[in-house]
C-alpha beads as a LAMMPS data file, in Angstrom:
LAMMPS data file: protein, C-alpha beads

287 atoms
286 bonds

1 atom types
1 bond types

-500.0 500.0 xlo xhi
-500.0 500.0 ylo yhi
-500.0 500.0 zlo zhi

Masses

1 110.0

Atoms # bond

1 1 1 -442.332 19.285 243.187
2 1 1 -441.407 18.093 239.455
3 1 1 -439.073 21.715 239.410
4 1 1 -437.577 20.731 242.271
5 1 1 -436.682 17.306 240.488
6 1 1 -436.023 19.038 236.956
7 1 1 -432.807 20.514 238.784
8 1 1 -431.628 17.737 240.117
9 1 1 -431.951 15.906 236.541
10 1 1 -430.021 18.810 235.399
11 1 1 -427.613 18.326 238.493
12 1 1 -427.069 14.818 237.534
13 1 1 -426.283 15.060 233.546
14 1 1 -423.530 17.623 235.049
15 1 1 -421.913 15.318 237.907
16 1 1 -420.215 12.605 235.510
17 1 1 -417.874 15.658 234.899
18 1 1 -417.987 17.623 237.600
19 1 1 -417.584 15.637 240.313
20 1 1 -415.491 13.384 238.678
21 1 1 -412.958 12.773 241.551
22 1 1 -414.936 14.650 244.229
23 1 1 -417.906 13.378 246.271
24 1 1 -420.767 15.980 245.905
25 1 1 -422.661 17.204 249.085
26 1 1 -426.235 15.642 248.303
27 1 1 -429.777 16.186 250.259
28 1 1 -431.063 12.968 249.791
29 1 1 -434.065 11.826 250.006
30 1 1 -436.407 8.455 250.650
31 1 1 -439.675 7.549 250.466
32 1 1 -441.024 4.393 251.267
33 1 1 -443.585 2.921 249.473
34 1 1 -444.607 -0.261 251.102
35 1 1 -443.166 -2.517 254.029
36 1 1 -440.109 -3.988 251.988
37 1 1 -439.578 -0.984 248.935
38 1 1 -438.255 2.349 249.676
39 1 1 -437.008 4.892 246.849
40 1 1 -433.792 7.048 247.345
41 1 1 -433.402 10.363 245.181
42 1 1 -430.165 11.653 245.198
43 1 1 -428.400 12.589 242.286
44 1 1 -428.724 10.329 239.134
45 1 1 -431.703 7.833 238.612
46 1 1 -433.847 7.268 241.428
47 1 1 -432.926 4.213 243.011
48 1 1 -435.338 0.963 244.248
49 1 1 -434.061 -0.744 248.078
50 1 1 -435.678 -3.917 248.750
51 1 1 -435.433 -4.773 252.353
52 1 1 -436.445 -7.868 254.021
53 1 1 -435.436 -11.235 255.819
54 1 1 -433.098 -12.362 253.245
55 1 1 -430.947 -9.156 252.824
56 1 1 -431.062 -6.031 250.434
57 1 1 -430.647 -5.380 247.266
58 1 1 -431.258 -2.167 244.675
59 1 1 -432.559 -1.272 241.358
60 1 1 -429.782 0.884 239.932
61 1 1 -427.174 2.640 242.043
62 1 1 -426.201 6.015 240.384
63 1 1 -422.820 7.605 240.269
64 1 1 -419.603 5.899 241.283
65 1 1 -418.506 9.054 243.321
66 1 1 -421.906 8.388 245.338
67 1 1 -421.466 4.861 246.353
68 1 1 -420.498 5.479 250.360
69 1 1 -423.126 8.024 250.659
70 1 1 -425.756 5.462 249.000
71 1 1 -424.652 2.661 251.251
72 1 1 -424.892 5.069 254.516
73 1 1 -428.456 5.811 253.130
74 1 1 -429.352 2.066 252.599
75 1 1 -427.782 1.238 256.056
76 1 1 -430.023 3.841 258.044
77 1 1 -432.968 0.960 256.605
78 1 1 -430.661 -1.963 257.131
79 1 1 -427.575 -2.831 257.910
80 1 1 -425.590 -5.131 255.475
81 1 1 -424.357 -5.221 251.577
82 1 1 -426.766 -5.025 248.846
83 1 1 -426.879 -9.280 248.094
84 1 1 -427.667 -7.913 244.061
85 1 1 -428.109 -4.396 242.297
86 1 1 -430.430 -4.682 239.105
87 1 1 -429.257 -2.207 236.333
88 1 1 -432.412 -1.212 234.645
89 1 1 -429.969 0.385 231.361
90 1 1 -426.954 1.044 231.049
91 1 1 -426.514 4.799 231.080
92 1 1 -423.926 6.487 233.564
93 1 1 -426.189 7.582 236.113
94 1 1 -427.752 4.009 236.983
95 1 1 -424.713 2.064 236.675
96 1 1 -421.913 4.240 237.991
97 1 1 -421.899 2.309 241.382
98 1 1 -421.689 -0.714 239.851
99 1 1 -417.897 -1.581 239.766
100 1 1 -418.099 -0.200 243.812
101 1 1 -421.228 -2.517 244.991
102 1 1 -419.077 -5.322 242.952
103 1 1 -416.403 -5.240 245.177
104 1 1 -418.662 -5.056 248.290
105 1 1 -419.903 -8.170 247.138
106 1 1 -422.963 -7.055 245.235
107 1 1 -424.179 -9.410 242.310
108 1 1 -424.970 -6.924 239.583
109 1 1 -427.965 -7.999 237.396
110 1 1 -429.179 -6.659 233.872
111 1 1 -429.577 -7.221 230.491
112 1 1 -427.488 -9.165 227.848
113 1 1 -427.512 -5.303 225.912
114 1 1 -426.553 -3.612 229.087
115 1 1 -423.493 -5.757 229.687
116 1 1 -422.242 -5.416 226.367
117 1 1 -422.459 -1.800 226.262
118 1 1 -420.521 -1.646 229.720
119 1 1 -418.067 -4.037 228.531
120 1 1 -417.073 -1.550 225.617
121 1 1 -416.883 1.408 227.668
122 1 1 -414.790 -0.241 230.919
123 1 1 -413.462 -3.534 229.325
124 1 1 -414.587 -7.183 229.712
125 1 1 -412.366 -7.356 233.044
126 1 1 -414.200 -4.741 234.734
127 1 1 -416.465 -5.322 237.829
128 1 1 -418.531 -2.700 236.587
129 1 1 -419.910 -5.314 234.174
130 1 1 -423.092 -7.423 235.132
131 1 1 -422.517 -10.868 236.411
132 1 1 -426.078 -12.299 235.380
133 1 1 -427.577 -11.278 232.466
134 1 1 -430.783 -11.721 231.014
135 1 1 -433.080 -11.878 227.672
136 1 1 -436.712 -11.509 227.945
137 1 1 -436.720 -11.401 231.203
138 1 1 -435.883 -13.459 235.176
139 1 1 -437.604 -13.825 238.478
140 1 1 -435.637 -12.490 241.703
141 1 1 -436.951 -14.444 244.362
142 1 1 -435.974 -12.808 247.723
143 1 1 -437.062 -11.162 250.775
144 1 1 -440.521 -13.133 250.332
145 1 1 -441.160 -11.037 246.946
146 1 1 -441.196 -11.900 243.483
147 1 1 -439.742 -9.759 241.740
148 1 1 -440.216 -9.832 238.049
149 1 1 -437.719 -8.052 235.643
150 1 1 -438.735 -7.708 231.786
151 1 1 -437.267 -6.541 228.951
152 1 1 -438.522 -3.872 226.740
153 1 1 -436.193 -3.998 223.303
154 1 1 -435.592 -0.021 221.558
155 1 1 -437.736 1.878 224.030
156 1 1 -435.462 4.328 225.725
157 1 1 -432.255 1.984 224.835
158 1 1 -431.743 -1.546 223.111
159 1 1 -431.672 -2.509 226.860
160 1 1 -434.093 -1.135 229.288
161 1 1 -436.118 -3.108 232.120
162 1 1 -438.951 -2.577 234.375
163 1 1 -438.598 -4.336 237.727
164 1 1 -441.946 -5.168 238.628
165 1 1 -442.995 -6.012 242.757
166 1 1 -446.192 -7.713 242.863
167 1 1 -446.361 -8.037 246.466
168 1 1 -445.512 -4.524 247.286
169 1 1 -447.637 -3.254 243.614
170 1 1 -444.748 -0.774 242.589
171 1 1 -442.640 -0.515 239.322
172 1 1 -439.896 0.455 238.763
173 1 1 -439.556 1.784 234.923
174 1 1 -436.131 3.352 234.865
175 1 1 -435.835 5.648 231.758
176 1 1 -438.176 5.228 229.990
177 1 1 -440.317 7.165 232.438
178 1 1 -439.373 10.500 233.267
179 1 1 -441.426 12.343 235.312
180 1 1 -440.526 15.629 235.155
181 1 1 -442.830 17.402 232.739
182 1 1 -440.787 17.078 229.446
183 1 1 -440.227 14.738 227.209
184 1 1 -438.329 11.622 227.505
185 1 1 -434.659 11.219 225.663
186 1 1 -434.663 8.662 223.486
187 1 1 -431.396 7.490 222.741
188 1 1 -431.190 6.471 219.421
189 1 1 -427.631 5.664 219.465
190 1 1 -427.687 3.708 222.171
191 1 1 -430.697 1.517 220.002
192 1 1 -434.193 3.671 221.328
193 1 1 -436.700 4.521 219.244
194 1 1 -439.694 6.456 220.062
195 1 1 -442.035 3.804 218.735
196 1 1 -440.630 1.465 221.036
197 1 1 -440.985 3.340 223.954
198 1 1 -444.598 4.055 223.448
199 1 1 -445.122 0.260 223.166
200 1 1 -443.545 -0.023 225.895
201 1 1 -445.036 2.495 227.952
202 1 1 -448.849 1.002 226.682
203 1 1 -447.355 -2.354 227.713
204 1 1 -446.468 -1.697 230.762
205 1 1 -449.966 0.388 231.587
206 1 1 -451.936 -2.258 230.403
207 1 1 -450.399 -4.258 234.072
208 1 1 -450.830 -0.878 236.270
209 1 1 -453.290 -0.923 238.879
210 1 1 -454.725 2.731 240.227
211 1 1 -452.942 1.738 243.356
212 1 1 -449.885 1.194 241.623
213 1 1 -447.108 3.587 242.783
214 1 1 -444.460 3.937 240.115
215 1 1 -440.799 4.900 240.193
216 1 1 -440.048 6.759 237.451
217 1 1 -435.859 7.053 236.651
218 1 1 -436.017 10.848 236.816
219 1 1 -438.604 12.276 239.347
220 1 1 -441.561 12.107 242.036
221 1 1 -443.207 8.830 242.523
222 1 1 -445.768 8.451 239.827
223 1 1 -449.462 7.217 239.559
224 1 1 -451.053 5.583 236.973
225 1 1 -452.925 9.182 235.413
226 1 1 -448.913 10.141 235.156
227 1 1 -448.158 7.444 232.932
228 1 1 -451.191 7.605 230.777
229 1 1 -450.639 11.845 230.624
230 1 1 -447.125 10.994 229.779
231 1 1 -447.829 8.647 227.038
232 1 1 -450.259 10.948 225.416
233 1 1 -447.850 13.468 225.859
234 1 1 -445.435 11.835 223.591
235 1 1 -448.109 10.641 221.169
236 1 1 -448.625 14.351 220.981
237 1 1 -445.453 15.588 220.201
238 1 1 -445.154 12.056 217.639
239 1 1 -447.724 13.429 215.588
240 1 1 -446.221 16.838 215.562
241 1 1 -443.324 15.635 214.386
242 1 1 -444.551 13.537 211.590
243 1 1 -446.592 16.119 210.550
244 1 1 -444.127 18.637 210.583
245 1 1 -441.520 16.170 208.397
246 1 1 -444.589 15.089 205.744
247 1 1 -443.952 18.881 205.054
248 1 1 -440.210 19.475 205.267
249 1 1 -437.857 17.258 203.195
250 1 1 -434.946 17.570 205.988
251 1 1 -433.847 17.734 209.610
252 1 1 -432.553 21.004 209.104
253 1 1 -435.934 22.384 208.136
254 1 1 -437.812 20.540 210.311
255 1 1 -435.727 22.090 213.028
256 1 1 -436.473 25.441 211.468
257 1 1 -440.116 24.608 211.862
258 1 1 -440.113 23.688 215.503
259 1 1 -442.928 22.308 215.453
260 1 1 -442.746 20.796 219.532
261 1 1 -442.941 24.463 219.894
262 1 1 -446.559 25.584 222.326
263 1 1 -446.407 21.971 224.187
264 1 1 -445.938 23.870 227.540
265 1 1 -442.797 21.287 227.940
266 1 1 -439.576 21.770 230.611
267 1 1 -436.593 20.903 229.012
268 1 1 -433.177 20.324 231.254
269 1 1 -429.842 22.342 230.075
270 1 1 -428.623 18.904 228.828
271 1 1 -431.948 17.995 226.706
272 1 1 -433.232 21.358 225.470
273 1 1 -435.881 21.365 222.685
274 1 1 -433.743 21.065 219.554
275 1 1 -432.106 18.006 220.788
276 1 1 -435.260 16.141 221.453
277 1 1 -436.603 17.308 218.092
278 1 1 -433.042 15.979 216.789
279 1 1 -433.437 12.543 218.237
280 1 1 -437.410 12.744 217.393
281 1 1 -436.684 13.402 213.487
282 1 1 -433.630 10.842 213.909
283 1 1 -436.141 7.865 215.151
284 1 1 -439.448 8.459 213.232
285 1 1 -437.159 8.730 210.311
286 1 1 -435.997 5.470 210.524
287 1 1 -437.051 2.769 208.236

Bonds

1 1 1 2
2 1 2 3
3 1 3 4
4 1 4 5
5 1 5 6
6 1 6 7
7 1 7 8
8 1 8 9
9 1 9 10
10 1 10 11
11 1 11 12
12 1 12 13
13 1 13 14
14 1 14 15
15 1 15 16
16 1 16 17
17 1 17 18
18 1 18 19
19 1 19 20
20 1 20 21
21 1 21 22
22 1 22 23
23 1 23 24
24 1 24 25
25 1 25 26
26 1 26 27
27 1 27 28
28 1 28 29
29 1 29 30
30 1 30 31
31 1 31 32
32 1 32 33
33 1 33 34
34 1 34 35
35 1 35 36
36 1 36 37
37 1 37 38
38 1 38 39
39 1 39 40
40 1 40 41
41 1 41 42
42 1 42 43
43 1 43 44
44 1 44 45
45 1 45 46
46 1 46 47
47 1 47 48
48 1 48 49
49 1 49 50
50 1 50 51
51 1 51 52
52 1 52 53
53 1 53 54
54 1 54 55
55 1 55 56
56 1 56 57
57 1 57 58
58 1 58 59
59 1 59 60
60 1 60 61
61 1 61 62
62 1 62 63
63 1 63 64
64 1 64 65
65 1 65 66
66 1 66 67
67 1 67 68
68 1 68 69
69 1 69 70
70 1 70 71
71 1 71 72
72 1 72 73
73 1 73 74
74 1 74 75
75 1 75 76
76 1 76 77
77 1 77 78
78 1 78 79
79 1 79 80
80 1 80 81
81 1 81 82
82 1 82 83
83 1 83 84
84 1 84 85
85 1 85 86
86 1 86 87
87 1 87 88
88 1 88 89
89 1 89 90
90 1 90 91
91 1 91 92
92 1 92 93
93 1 93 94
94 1 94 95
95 1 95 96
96 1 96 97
97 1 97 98
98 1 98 99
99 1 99 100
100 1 100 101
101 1 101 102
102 1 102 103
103 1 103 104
104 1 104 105
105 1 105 106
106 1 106 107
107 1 107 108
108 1 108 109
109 1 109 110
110 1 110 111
111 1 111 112
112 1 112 113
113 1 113 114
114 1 114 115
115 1 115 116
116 1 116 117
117 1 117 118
118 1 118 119
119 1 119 120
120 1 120 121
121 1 121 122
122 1 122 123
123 1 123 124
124 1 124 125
125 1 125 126
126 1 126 127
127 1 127 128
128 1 128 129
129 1 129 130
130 1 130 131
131 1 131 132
132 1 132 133
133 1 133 134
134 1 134 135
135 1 135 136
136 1 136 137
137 1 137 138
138 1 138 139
139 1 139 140
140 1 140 141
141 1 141 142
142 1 142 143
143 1 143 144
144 1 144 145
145 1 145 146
146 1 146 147
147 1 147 148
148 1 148 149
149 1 149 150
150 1 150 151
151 1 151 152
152 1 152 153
153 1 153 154
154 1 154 155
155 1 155 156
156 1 156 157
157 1 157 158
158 1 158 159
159 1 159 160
160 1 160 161
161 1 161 162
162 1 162 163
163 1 163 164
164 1 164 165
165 1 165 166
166 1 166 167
167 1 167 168
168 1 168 169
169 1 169 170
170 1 170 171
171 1 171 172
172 1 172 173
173 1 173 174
174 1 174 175
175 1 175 176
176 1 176 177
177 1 177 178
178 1 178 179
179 1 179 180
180 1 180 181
181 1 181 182
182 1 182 183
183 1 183 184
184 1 184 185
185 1 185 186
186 1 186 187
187 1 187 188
188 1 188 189
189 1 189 190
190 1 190 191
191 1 191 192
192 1 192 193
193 1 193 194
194 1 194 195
195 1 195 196
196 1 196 197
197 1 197 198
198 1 198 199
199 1 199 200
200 1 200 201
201 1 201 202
202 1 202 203
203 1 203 204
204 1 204 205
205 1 205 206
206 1 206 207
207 1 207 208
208 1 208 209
209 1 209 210
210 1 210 211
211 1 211 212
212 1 212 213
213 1 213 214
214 1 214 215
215 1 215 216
216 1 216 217
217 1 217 218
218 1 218 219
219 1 219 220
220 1 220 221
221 1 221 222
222 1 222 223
223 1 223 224
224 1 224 225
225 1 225 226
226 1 226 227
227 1 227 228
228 1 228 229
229 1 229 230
230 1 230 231
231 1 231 232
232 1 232 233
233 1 233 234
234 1 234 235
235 1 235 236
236 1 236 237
237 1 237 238
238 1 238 239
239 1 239 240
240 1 240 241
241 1 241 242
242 1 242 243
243 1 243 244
244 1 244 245
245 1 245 246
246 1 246 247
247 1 247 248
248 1 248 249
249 1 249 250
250 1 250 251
251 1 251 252
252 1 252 253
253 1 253 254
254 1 254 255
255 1 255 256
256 1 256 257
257 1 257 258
258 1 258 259
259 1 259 260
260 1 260 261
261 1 261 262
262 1 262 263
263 1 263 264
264 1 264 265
265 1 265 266
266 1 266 267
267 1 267 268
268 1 268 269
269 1 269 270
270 1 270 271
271 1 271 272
272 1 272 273
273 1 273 274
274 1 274 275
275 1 275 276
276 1 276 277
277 1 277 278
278 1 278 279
279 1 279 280
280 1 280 281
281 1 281 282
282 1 282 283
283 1 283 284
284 1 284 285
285 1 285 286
286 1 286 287
């Protein structure tokens, strides 16, 4: 099952450029996961539909290319326009509908970060930019749910939320859970930091039930064990990489050293093993 997601992470780093100005044949798929939350895998981040009395609305909405296929998928559960679409970050591949669901007359939710990263990629006129942002974190209340959305600072990015549903007892994490059998990317330009994802991670399992179902951004729906195997997976490869740079003076021989090497890890064609040692070294490194 997680091969079977690994390609279509791989499929999804390659559609920004690919499919640029073509719309991609997709098998998607959903899974429902209580009376009101469904997920949708296509290609990109898997994406949260809340469904109930008041309307719909998402948790993240992929590529732009995507956006008529997504809303024939959300119709088959209910008919209508998404009344809001939370961006959990702000990379490509969650947000890429964005500007699309705007003009539908979606209300596009995130994070003060997240907005001002769009804003410098598409401009501060673009509908692709959030039109309520947030700091620590907001209530949605809608479709007789709750539904809490908090912000973790430098885990995966400077802007990354978890969208929690305490009626349905699901979570969605976005990036900074992938479930896929690797290791996450931390993207330390865009303000991540490996140290802030584990405290996030810890955070967030310190509120997860054993019935808990949990949507990771990249791959199957996950279970509490998955989270706690995933964040000992990336204390493991932590302490392998601190070890490894208490004996190597540089990134270069650190590199050399490989010392994520034996994990048993899957790494996509877009995130193979030096680049997560890369972006590793570059976080721990930091002062």
């Amino acid at each position: 099952m997680k091969k079977w997601f690994m390609l279509s992470l791989i499929s999804a780093a390659l559609s920004a450029s690919v499919f640029a100005d073509d719309e991609p044949k997709i098998d998607w798929k959903t899974q429902q996961l209580s009376e009101n939350v469904y997920v949708l895998f296509g290609r990109g981040g898997n994406i949260a539909v809340h469904v109930g009395d008041d309307g719909i609305y998402l948790v993240d909405d992929q590529f732009a290319n995507l956006s008529e296929q997504i809303k024939a998928q959300i119709a088959s559960l209910k008919p209508g326009v998404p009344e809001f679409v939370i961006n959990t970050h702000y990379h490509g591949d969650h947000t890429g509908g964005n500007e699309n669901f705007a003009k539908a007359g979606s209300h596009v939710i995130a994070h003060h970060h997240v907005h001002a990263r769009l804003e410098d990629k598409h401009g501060a006129d673009s509908d692709a930019l959030p039109r309520l942002t947030f700091g620590n974190d907001m209530t949605l209340h809608f479709n007789n749910e709750h539904a809490h959305i908090r912000h973790y600072p430098n885990a995966h990015t400077d802007g990354d939320a978890a969208v929690f549903f305490p009626k349905a007892d699901v979570i969605h994490f976005g990036d900074m859970f992938f479930n896929t059998g690797g290791l996450p990317y931390v993207d330390v330009e865009g303000g991540g930091s490996v140290n802030g994802l584990l405290a996030a991670l810890k955070d967030l399992n310190s509120q997860v039930k054993e019935s808990t179902k949990l949507i990771p951004g990249h791959g199957p729906v996950a279970s509490k064990a998955d989270l706690v195997r995933y964040i000992e997976l990336i204390e493991g490869a932590k302490a392998k990489m601190l070890a490894a740079m208490a004996k190597h003076d540089s990134e270069e021989a650190v590199l050399k050293a490989d010392p994520l090497e034996g994990m048993g890890l899957s790494y996509a064609s877009w995130l193979p093993k030096e680049r997560v040692t890369k972006l590793f070294y570059q976080s721990l490194s930091q002062k």
